[in-house]
N, C-alpha and C positions, 0 to 999 in steps of 0.2 A: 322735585320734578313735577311738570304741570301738565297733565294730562290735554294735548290737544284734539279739537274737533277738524280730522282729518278724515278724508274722504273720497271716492274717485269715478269718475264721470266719462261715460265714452266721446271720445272729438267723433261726432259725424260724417265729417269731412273727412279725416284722415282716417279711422278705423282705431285708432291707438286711442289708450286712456291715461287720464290728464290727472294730477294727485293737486287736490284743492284743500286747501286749511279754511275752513269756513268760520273763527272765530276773526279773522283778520281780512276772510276774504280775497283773497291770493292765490293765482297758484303756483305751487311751488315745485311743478316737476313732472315731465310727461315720458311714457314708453317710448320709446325706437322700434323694442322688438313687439310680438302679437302678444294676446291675453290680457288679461289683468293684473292689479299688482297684488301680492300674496299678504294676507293677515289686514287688509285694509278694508272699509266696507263700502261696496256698491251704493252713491247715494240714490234713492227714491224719489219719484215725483212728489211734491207738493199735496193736499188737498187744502183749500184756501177758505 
């Protein structure tokens, strides 16, 4: 099993959060309902 770089990000616009697999770049799945999704981690800004 291959460990992915999965991650989740608030949509601004909608309030809901967005589940992004950042090895491929994709994403693969957003809330309907409110909160976060559970056991997955909040990605972070950048410092460049």
């Amino acid at each position: 099993m291959v460990k992915r770089d999965i991650v989740q990000v608030k949509n601004p616009k909608s309030g809901h959060y967005v589940k992004i697999d950042r090895s491929i770049g994709k994403i693969l799945d957003h809330k309907k309902s409110e909160g976060p999704y559970k056991n997955v981690p909040i990605a972070r800004k950048r410092n460049r």
